[in-house]
C-alpha positions as CSV (number, residue, x, y, z in Angstrom):
1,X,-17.3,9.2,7.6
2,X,-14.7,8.8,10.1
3,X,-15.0,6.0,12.9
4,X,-15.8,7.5,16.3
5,X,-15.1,5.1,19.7
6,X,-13.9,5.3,22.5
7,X,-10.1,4.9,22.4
8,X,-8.8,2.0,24.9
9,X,-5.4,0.3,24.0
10,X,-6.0,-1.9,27.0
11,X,-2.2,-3.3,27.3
12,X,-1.5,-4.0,30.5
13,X,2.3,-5.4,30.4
14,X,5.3,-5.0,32.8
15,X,8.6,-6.3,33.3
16,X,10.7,-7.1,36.3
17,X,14.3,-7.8,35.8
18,X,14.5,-11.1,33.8
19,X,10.9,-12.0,34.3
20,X,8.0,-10.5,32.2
21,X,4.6,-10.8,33.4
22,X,0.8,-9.8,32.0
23,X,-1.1,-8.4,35.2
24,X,-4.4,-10.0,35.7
25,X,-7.4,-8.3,34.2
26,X,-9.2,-11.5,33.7
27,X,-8.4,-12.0,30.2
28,X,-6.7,-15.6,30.5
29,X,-2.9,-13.8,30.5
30,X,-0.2,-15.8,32.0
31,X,2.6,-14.5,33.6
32,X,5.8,-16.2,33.3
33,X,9.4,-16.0,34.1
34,X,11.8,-16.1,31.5
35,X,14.0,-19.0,34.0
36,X,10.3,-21.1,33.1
37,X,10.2,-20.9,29.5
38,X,9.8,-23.5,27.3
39,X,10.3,-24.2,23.5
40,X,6.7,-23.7,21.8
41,X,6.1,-27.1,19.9
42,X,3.3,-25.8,17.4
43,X,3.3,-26.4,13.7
44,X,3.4,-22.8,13.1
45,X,7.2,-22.7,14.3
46,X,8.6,-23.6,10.8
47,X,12.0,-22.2,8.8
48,X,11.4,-21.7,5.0
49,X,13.1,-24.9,4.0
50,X,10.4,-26.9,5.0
51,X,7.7,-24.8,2.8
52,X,9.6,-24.8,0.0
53,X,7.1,-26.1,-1.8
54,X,4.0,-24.1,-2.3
55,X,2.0,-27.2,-3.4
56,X,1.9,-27.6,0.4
57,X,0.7,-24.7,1.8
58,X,-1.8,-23.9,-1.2
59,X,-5.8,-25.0,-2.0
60,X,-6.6,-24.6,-5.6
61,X,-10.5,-23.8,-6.2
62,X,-11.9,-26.3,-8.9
63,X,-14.3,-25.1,-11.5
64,X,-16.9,-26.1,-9.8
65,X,-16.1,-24.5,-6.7
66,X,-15.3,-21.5,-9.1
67,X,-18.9,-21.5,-10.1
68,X,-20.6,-21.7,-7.1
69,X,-18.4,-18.4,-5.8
70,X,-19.5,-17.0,-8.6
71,X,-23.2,-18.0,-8.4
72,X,-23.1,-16.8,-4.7
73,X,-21.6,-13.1,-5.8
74,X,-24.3,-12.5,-8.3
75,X,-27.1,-13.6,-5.7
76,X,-25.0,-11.8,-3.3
77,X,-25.4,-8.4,-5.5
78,X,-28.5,-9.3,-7.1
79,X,-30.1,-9.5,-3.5
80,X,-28.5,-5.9,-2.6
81,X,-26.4,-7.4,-0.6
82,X,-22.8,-5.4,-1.1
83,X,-19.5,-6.9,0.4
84,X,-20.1,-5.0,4.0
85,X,-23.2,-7.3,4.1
86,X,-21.4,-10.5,3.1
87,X,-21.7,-13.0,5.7
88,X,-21.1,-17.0,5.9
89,X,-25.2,-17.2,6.7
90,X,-25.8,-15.4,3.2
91,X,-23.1,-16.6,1.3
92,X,-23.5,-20.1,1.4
93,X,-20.3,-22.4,-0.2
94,X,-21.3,-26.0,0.3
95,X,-19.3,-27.5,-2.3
96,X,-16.6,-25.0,-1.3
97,X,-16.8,-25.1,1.9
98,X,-14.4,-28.0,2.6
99,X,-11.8,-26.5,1.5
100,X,-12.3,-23.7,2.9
101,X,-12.5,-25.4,6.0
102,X,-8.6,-26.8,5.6
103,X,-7.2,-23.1,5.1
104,X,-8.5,-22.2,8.5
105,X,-7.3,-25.2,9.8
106,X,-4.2,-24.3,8.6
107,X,-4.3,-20.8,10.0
108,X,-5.5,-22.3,13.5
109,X,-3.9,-25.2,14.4
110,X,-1.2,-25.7,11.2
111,X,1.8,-23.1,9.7
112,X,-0.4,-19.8,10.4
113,X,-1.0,-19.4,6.9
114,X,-2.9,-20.5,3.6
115,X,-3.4,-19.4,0.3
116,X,-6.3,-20.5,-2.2
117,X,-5.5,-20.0,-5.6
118,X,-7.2,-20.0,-8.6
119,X,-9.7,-17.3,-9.0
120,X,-10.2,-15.9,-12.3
121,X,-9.8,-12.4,-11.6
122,X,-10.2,-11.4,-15.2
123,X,-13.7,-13.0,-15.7
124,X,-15.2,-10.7,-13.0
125,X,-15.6,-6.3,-12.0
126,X,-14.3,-4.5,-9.5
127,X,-17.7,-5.4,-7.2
128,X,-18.1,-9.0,-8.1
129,X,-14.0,-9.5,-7.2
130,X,-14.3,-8.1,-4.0
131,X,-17.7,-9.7,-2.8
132,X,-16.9,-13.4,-4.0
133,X,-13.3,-12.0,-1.7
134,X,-15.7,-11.5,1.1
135,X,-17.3,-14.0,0.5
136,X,-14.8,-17.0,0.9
137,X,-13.2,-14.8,4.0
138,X,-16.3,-14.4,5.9
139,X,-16.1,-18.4,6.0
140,X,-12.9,-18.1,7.7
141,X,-13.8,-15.0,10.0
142,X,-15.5,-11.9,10.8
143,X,-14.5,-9.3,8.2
144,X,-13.8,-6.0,10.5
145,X,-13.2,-2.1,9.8
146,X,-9.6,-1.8,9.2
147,X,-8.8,2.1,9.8
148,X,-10.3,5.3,10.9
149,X,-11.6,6.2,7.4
150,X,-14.1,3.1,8.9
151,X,-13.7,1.1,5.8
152,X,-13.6,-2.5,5.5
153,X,-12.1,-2.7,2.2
154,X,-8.4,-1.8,1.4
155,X,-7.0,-1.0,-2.2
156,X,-3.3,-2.1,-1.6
157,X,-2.0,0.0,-4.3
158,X,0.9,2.6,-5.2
159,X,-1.1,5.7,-4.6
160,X,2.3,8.0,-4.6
161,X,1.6,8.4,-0.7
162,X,4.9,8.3,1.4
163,X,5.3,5.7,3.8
164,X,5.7,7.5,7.0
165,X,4.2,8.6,10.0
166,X,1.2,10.5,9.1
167,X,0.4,7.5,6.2
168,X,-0.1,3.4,6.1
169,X,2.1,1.6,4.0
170,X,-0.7,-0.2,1.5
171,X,-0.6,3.4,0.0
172,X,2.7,3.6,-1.2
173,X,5.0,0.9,-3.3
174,X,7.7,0.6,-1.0
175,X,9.6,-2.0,0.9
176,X,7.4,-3.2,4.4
177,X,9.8,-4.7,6.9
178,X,8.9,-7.8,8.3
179,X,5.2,-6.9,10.7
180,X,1.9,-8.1,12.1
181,X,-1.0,-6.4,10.9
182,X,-3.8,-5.0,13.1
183,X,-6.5,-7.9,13.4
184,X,-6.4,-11.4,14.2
185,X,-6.0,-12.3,10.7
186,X,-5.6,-10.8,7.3
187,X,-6.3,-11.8,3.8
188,X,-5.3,-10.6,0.7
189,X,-6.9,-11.2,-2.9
190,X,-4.5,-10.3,-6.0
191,X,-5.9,-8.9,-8.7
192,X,-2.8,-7.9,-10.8
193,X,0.7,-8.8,-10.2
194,X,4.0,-5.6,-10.4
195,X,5.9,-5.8,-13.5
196,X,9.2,-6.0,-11.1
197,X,9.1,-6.6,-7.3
198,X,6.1,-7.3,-4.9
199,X,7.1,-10.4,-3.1
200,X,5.3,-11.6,-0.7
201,X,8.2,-12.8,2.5
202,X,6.8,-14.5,5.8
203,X,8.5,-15.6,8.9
204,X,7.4,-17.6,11.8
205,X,7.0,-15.3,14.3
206,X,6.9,-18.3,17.0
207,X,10.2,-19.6,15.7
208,X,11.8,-16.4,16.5
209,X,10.7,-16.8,19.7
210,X,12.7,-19.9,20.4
211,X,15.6,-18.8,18.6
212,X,15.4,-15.5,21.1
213,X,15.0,-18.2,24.1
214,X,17.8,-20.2,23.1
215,X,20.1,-17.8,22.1
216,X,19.6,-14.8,24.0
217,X,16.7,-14.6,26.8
218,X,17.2,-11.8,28.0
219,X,15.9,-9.9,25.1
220,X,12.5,-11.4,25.5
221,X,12.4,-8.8,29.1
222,X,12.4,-6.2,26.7
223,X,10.0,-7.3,24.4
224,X,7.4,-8.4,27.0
225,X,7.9,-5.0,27.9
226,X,6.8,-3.5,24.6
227,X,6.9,-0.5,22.7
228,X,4.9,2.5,22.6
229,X,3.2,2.8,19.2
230,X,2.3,6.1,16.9
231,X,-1.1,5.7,15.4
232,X,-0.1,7.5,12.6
233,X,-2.9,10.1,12.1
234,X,-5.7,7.7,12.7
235,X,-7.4,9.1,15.6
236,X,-9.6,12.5,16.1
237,X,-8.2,15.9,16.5
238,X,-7.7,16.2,20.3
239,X,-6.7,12.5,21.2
240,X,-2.9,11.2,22.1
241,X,-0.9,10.2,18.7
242,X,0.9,7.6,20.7
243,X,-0.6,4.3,22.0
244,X,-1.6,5.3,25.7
245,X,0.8,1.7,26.6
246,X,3.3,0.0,26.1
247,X,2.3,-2.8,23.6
248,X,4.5,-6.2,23.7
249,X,6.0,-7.8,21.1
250,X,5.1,-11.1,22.7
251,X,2.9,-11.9,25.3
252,X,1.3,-14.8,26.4
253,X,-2.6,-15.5,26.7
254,X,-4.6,-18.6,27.2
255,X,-1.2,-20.3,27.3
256,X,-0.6,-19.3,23.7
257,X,2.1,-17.1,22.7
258,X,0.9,-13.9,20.4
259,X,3.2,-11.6,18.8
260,X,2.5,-8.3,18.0
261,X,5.1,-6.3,16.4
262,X,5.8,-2.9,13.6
263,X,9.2,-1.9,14.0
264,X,8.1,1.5,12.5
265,X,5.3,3.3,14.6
266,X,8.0,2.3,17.3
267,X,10.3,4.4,16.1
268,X,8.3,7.5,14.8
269,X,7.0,7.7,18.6
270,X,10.2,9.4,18.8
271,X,8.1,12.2,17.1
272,X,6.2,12.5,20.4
273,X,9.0,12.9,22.8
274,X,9.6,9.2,23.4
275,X,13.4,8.2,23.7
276,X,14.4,4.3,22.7
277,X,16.8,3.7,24.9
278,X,20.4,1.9,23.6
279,X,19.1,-1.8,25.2
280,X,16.1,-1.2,23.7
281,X,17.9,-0.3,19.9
282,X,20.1,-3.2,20.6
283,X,16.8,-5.2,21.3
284,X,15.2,-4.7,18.5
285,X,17.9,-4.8,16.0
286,X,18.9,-7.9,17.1
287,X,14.7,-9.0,16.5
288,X,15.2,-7.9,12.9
289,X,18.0,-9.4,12.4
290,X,16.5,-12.8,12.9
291,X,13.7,-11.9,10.9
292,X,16.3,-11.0,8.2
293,X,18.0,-14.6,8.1
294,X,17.0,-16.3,4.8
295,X,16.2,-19.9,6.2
296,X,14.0,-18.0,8.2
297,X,12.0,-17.0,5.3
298,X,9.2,-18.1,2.5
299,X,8.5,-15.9,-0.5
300,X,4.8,-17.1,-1.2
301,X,5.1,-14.4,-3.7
302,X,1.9,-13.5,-4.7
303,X,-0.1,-14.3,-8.0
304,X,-3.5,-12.9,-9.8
305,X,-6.1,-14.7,-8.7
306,X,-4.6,-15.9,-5.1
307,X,-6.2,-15.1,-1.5
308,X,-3.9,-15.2,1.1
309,X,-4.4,-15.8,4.4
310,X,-2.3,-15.2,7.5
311,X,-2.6,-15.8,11.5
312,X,-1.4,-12.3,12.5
313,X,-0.2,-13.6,15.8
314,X,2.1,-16.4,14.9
315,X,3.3,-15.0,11.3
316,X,4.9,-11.8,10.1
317,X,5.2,-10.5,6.9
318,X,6.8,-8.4,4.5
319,X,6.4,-6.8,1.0
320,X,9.6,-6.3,-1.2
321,X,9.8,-3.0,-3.4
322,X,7.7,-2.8,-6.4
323,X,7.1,-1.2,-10.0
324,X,4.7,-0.7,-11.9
325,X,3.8,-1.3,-15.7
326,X,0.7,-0.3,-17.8
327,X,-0.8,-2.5,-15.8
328,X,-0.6,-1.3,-11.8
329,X,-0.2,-3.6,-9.0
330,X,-4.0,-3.9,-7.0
331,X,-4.4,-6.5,-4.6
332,X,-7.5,-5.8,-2.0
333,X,-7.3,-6.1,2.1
334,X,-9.7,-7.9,4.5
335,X,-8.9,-7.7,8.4
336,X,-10.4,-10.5,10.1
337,X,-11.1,-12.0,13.4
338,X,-11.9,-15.2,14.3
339,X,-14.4,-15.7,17.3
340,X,-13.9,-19.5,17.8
341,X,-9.9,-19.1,17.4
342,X,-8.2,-20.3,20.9
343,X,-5.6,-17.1,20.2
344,X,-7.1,-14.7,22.5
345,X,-4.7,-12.2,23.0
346,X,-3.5,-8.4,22.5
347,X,-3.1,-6.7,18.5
348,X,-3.2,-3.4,17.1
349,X,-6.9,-3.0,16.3
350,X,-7.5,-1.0,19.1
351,X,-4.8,1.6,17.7
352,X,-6.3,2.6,14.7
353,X,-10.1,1.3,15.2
354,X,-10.6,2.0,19.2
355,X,-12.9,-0.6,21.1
356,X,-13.6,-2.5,17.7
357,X,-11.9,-6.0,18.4
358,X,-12.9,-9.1,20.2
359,X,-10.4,-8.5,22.8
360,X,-11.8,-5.1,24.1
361,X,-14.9,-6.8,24.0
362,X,-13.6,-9.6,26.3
363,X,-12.1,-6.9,28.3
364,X,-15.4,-4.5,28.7
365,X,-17.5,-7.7,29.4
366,X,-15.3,-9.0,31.9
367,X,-15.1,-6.0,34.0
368,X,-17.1,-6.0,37.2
């Protein structure tokens, strides 16, 4: 059954020669001239160097915490309770909730993402996998529907698909340049590894924004601006396969910055009769290029038995190439958003689930 909503992008950007602004809509938005910026000082605004070591930036479940995620599945099935169900008020953690508690810290206030290692993948099905999944994530947020099937479960998995405009890229085994994805966060649980390939590459989208401030500032004009966005086929027969605005790469709200950005839908709006223009081209090739620097970059890689989390505002990400073996590459997808987060801004919900996310709400609410 396909979602139906109403669609409402709700971007409301602009640029004016070296100053980008966010009108006001009420939403918190601050408009600011590029002469004004500032450095951001936040943890999140790291190079890999300083995560080398993944000790730091990973929470390893002990068996006993094991056991209780395991006795809270089974009550959680037992009870009839499947993983659209799960929630933090029936899928109590008490014993695991502390650590728990540091990955979102570390997603909120600290380097934008966590993993927590350490699930035996092996020991469980299919169902109990993904519910004890949900089950740790809905401690960390509100698990959402993540595409216009209306499903809030993902199998990210070679399914022979081609990556392209009329597809999402969990569906095929390709390489994903550096993006955000649609919520405020995402989470991945892996339950078996690619015999070659598969890395998991991040880059602190908030460090690429100083680099762009210090090295060339007049870029960020363009990328306040934004970028019109194809939705790829997820939308009803009848409704515009474009974003109906321009959607900026960064943007500030609450006086936080969030960053927003898929270098591909950009470019298959082309499709649609949209022309890039050179300073835009230049613009964003000179974004990738940063995102392409290797101190920028940590490979968390991604073993069986980790859940990863990342901020989708302050951390991009990528997947190298992969193969598969007898065994194939399956790792499932939660979307996520996180109600108490100080983050209020602007992502790409509203694209492929229209009037779903927290932001449209605020939006909707706040209008006279």
């Amino acid at each position: 059954m396909k979602y139906s909503g109403t669609y409402s992008a709700g971007w409301h950007y602009f640029a004016k020669q070296c100053t980008f602004f966010a009108i006001s809509t009420g939403d918190g938005s601050d408009g600011m001239c590029i002469d004004n910026l500032k450095p951001i000082s936040e943890t999140n605004t790291w190079v890999g160097a300083e995560l080398a070591d993944r000790e730091s930036w990973t929470h390893e479940l002990t068996q006993e915490m094991v056991d209780e995620v395991a006795e809270a599945t089974r009550g959680a099935i037992n009870s009839g309770h499947g993983y659209k169900e799960v929630r933090r008020e029936n899928f109590t953690l008490p014993k695991t909730s502390e650590l728990i508690d540091l990955a979102h810290a570390d997603l909120e206030d600290g380097r934008g993402f966590a993993v927590i290692s350490g699930w035996p993948v092996d020991e469980f099905s299919y169902q109990e996998n993904v519910t004890a999944f949900c089950g740790v994530g809905a401690h960390i947020g509100k698990i959402i529907i993540q595409n216009y099937e209306g499903d809030a479960i993902v199998d990210v998995r070679d399914e022979g698909v081609p990556y392209s405009h009329q597809s999402r890229g969990y569906r095929s085994n390709k390489y994903l340049p550096f993006h955000s994805d649609g919520a405020d966060l995402v989470a991945l649980l892996c339950l078996n590894e690619a015999v070659r390939g598969g890395q998991s590459l991040l880059v602190s989208a908030t460090r690429v924004y100083n680099i762009i401030l210090k090295e060339n500032p007049d870029v960020l004009d363009i990328l306040g601006r934004g970028f019109y966005h194809h939705r790829r086929g997820q939308h009803d027969a009848g409704e515009p396969p474009l974003s109906k605005r321009r959607i900026p790469v960064f943007a500030f709200a609450n006086g936080y910055l969030h960053c927003c950005y898929n270098r591909n839908p950009i470019e298959w709006a082309e499709k649609e009769g949209i022309t890039l223009t050179n300073e835009e081209k230049a613009a964003l090739d000179y974004f990738d290029s940063i995102l392409e620097r290797p101190e920028m970059q940590v490979e968390t890689g991604i073993s069986k038995g980790d859940m990863q989390f990342l901020n989708n505002f302050v951390i991009l990400h990528s997947r190298t190439e992969y193969e598969d073996g007898a065994n194939r590459r399956h790792l499932v997808r939660l979307w996520m958003e996180n109600h108490a987060s100080k983050r209020m801004g602007e992502s790409l919900l509203d694209l492929y689930v229209p009037g779903t996310s927290r932001y449209h709400a605020a939006i909707v609410n706040s209008t006279p």
